[in-house]
N, C-alpha and C positions, 0 to 999 in steps of 0.2 A: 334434747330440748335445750335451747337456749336459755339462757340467762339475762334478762335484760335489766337495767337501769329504768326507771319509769321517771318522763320528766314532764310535769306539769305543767302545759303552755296555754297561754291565754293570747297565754299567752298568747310577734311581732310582727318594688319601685323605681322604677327608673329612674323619678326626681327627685332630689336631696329632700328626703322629708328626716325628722329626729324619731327615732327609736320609740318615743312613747306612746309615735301615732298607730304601730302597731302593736303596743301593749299599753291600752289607756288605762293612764293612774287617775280613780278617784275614788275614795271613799263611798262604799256603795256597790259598786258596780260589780255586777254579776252575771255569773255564764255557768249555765246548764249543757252536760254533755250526754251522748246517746248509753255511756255506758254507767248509770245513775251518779256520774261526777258533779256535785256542784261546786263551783267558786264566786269566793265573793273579799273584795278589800274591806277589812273590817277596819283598819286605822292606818298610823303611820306611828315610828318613831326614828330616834336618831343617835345613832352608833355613836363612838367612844370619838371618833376620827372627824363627825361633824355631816358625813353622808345623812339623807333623808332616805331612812325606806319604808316600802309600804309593806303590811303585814296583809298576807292572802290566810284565807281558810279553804280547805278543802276537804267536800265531807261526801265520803261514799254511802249513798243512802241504803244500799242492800246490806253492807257491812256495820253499819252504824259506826265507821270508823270518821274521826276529825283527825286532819293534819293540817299544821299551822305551818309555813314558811314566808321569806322574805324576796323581793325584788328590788333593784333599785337600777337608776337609768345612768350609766359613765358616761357624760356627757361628752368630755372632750373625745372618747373612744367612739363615741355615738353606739353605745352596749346596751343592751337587756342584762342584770345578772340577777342568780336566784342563788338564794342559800337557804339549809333550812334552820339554823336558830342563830340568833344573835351572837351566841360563840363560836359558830361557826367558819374556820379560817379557808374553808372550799368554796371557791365559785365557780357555777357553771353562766358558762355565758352563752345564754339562748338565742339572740341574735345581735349580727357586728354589721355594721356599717362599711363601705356605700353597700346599700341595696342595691345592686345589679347584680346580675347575670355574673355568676363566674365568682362572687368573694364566697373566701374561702375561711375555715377559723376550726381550731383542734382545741377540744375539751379533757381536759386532763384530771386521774382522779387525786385525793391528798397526796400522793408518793410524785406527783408529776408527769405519771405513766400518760400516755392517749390512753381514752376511752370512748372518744366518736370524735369524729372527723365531716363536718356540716358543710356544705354547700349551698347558694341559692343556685337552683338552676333554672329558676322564671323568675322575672322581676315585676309583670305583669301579667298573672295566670289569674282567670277567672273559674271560681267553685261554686256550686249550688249545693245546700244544709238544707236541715228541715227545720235553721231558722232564716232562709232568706237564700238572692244571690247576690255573688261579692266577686266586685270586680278590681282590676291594680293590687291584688292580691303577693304576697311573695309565696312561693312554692320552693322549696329547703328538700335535699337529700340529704338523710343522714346515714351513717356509716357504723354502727356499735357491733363490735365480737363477730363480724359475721352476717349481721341483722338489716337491711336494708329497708329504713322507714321515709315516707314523704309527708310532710309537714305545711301546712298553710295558714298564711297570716292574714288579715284582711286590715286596711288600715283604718284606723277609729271605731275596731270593733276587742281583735287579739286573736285566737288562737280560733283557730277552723276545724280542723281538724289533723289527724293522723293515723296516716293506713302503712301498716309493717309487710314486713316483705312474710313472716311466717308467723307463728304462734312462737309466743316464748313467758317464760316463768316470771311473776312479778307482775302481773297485773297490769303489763303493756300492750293490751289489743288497742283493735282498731278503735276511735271516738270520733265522733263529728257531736258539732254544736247543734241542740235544737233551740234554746233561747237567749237571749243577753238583753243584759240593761246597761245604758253606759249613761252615767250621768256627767 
């Protein structure tokens, strides 16, 4: 059985849109997944360096587990990135700009090693959830250990869903979105 990394997306087109539009920052907004995932922006604060990031919750409702982590947007990079505490010096970066077809970007873990290897391979794929259809969507291959997951973004919404190539350890099955709020 595999070993996977589990990554939190809510989380992120053909046309130069910025990074936020598919992971929107606001205070509030929240996203229900099929697999009793909820998230929700509970604030913001601002790092040693002057960065603004926004603080997510994520609470598994069968587990009564809360986890707390951070995102914030590299604007000149046009990034997604996620850490999960303040002291943190790991980032993964969920998604890299331009959104088309064919960019490419290697996530590496504290030692610098690769540990997944992302692709967008549609920059307009359209998905249906059981909360809605989403169209201009990005649709992402990713590559972990062996693991072959596909990943969809919807824009002004975040993270769609994610279907893995097998089962693996850690709490990384398949989820899709049944509701959001995006204020």
């Amino acid at each position: 059985m595999l070993k996977c990394r589990v990554i939190v997306l809510l989380g992120f087109l053909c046309l130069p849109v910025a990074a936020q539009s598919f992971y929107p920052h606001a205070i509030g907004n929240k996203w229900r997944y099929s697999d009793s995932l909820s998230i929700e922006i509970t604030g913001t604060t601002t790092l040693q360096n002057g960065t603004n990031v926004y603080k997510f919750q994520a609470i598994k409702t069968f587990e009564g587990t809360t986890d707390t982590f951070y995102y914030y947007q590299n604007i000149a990079g046009n990034e997604i990135h996620q850490f999960h505490s303040l002291d943190d010096v790991h980032v993964i970066v969920l998604l890299r700009g331009p959104y088309a077809t064919g960019t490419r970007w290697i996530d590496t873990n504290p030692q610098g090693e690769p540990i997944d290897t992302l692709e967008i391979i549609e920059a307009t794929a359209s998905l249906s959830t059981p909360a809605g259809n989403f169209t201009n969507c990005l649709k992402i291959k990713s590559y972990n250990n062996g693991n072959i997951a596909y990943l969809w973004y919807a824009p002004n919404v975040g993270f769609l869903k994610i279907q893995n190539s097998e089962a693996c350890e850690g709490g990384c099955g398949d989820k899709e979105l049944i509701s959001y709020t995006i204020n």
